[in-house]
N, C-alpha and C positions, 0 to 999 in steps of 0.2 A: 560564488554563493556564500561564501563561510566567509569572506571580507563583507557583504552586505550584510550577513548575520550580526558581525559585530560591531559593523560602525553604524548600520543603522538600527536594530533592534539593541544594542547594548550586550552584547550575550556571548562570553568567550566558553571554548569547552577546553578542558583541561587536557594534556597529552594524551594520548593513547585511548582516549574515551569516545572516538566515534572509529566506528568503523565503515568505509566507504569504500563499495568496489561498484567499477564502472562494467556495463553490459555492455557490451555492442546490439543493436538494437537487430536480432535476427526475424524473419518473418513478416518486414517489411520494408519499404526503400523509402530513401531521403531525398527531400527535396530543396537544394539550396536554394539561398537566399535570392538571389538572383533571377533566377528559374521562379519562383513564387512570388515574387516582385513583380515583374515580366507578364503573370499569368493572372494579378491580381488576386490570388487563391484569399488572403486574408485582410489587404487592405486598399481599398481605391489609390489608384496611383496619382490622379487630377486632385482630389480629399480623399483626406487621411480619415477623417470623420464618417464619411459616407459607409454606406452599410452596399454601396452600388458594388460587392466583390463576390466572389464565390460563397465565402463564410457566410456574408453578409443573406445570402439568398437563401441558404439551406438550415442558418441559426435561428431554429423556433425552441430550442432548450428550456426548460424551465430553473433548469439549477447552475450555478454556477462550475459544478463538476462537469457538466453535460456539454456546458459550451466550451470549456478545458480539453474537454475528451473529443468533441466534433473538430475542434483545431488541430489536437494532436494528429487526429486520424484524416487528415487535408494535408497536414504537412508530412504525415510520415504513413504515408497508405499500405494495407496488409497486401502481402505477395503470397501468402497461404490461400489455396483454392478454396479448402473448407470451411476457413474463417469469413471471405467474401459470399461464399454462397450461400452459409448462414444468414449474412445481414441479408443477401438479398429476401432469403426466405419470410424473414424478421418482417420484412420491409412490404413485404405481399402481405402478410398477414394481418399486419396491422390497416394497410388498407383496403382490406375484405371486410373485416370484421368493427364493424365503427364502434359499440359497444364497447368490444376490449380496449381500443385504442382511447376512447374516453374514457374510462375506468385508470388506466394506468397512467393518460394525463393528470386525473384528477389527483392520482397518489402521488405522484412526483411532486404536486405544487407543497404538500409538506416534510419535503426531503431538507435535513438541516445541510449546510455547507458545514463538511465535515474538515474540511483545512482549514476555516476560519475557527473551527471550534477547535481543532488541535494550537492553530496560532496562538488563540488568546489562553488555549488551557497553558500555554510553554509561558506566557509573558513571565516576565522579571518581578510583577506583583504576585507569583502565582508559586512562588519558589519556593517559601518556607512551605505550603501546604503541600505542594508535590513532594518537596525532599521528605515530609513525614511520613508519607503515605507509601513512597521508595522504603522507606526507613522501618516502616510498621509489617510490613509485605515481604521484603526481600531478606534473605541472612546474608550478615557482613561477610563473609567470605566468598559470593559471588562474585569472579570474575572470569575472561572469556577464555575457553578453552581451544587449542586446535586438534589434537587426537578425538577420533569420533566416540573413544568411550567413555572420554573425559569431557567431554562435552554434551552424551547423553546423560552423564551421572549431574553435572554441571543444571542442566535443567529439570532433570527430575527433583533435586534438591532446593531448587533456586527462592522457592517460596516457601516460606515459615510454617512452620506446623502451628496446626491452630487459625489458621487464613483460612483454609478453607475444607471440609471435613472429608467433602469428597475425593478431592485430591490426597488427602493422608491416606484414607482408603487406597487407592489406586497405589501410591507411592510404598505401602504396607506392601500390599498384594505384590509390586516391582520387586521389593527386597527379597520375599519368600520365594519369589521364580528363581531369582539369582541364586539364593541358598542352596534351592533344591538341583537348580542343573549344576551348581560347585561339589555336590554330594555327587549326583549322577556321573561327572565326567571322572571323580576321586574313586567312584566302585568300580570303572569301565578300564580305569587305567592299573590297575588293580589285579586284573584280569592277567 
């Protein structure tokens, strides 16, 4: 993924500046390639074009997260009880109720594609404005912590005072908790 980031969007990230950790994906099973090859789950094996596959049967999506999301959940199906019998429930509901079901069609057809709007907010045109906006927002001394106190103090601070009034609020009120239980624990020990 990070060799196609750079050679084909142009876009290197500097050492230490991403951080990536892999999950194993629990609360569902994998279906190799093979196996879903085999079963045509995503694409006709006679045409590739053809919509003649599983995917192709059950894809009435409106967005393209949706048809992302009906894939993933084809190729990597939930083994949680309560998560399937929610959709089944989902899935009763909406064809009991036609009303709702056209209602929340209708609201999906103005669902922006939010990866395509993160892609193009990230392009290489888009740098000098984003780096300001980093710049105007975040304090220079932000960087990532691993101790959990340093790393709550880390994001309590992380944004400029002045950004936002609510959060100085909150971030005020944080400091005065600390004060006071550093008071509290200094009279207790005291004792």
């Amino acid at each position: 993924v990070l060799k196609y980031i750079e050679l084909q969007l142009d876009l290197t990230f500097t050492f230490h500046s991403l951080r990536i950790k892999f999950e194993a994906s629990q609360g569902s099973m994998m279906i190799d390639f093979s196996t879903a090859a085999s079963l045509e789950l995503i694409q006709n094996l006679q045409n590739a074009k053809s919509r003649d596959c599983f995917l192709g049967l059950l894809n009435e999506t409106l967005t393209p997260m949706g048809s992302r999301l009906m894939r993933t959940n084809i190729l990597q199906p939930s083994t949680e009880q309560e998560k399937i019998v929610a959709r089944y429930d989902a899935v009763e509901e909406m064809s009991t109720k036609e009303n709702m079901f056209f209602a929340i069609r209708d609201a999906l057809k103005n669902f922006i594609d939010a990866d395509k709007v993160l892609t193009s907010a990230c392009a290489t045109s888009n740098y000098e404005s984003i780096k300001y906006a980093i710049d105007e927002t975040l304090n220079d001394d932000v960087v990532y912590q691993r101790k959990p106190l340093d790393l709550r103090n880390q994001r309590t601070y992380a944004v400029k005072t002045g950004v936002n009034s609510l959060l100085d609020v909150a971030r005020q009120a944080y400091k005065e908790s600390n004060a006071d239980a550093a008071e509290l624990v200094s009279v207790l020990s005291g004792r």
